[in-house]
C-alpha positions, 0 to 999 in steps of 0.5 A: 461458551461457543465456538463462534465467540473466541474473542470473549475468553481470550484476556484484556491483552489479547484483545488489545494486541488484536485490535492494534493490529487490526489498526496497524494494518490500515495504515503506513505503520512502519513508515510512520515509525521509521520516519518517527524514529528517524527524527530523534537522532536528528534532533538529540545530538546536536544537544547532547553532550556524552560522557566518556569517562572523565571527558566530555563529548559536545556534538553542538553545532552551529546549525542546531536550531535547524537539527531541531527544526529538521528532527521535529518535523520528521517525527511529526511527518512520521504521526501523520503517516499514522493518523492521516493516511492520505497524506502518505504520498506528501508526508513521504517525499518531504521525510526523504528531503528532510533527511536528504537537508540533515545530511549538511545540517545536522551532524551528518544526519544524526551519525547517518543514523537518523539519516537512513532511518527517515530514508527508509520510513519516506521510501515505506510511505511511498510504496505503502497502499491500503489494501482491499477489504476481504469482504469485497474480494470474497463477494468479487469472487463469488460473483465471478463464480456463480453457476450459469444456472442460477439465472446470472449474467449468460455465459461469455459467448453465447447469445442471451435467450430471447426464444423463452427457455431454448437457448440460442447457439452463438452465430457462425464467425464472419468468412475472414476469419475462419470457422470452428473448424480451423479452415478458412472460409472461402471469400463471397465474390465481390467481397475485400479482404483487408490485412 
């Protein structure tokens, strides 16, 4: 066993934990599963009956069908936020409507439960931004890096070499707006100063 395979001793849970997480981080996963989770209160209650004891409690309203419809659609706007990341910016703005409609429709929106659970998962979709792979800020940051001497791009500043191996100095700034020295240059006759 070497160093550079840790992977192949770790067990079958280990690997399976690294790789949700890797697939977990390319995507809106809590706002997935908020949204997700947002839509199950929403659509239970009205349907449910508890028991307290000997009584029973009914949340049924009139307007289940549409508790149903409103739960149902947020938990399918929450596996959408899963699996189709480009829809996230959609996908979040109907789960804050969806919640916003279950407020009147559904039972206060499943006990505001369900209600702030959708608010949350639409708000994490919408702020939600796939991050940049490592590869590409490691080679951007080596690029940014690299030595003026291993024939790259010529330093910020300086005049690219045409004379074959001597470099060349960067010109002398224009009269207006001063020299290295800090003074300004005095103005050529005949010259406009503008500002």
């Amino acid at each position: 066993m070497s160093a550079e395979t840790p992977d192949q001793s770790a067990g079958t849970f280990a690997r399976l934990r690294l790789r949700f997480r890797d697939w977990r981080g390319t995507r809106p996963f809590w706002a997935g599963l908020f949204t997700l989770l947002g839509g199950v209160p929403i659509a239970y209650f009205p349907y449910a009956t508890l028991k307290l004891g000997t009584m029973s409690l009914a949340m049924a309203t009139t307007a289940g069908a549409g508790s149903l419809i409103i739960g149902v659609l947020l938990i399918t706007l929450g596996l959408t936020m899963w699996f189709q990341q480009a829809t996230r910016f959609f996908a979040g703005v109907a789960a804050i409507l969806l919640a916003l409609v279950s407020l009147v429709v559904s039972n206060i929106g499943g006990f505001l439960i369900g209600f702030l659970l959708a608010m949350l998962g639409g708000a994490l979709a919408l702020s939600w931004a796939p991050g940049k792979p490592e590869a590409e800020d490691a080679a951007r940051r080596d690029a940014d890096q690299a030595p003026d001497g291993d024939g790259g791009d010529d330093a910020p500043g300086s005049a690219p070499d045409t004379t074959g191996g001597t470099p060349v100095e960067p010109a002398e700034p224009h009269p207006p707006y001063g020299t290295a020295d800090g003074f300004r240059a005095e103005e050529p006759k005949g010259a406009h100063r503008v500002g």
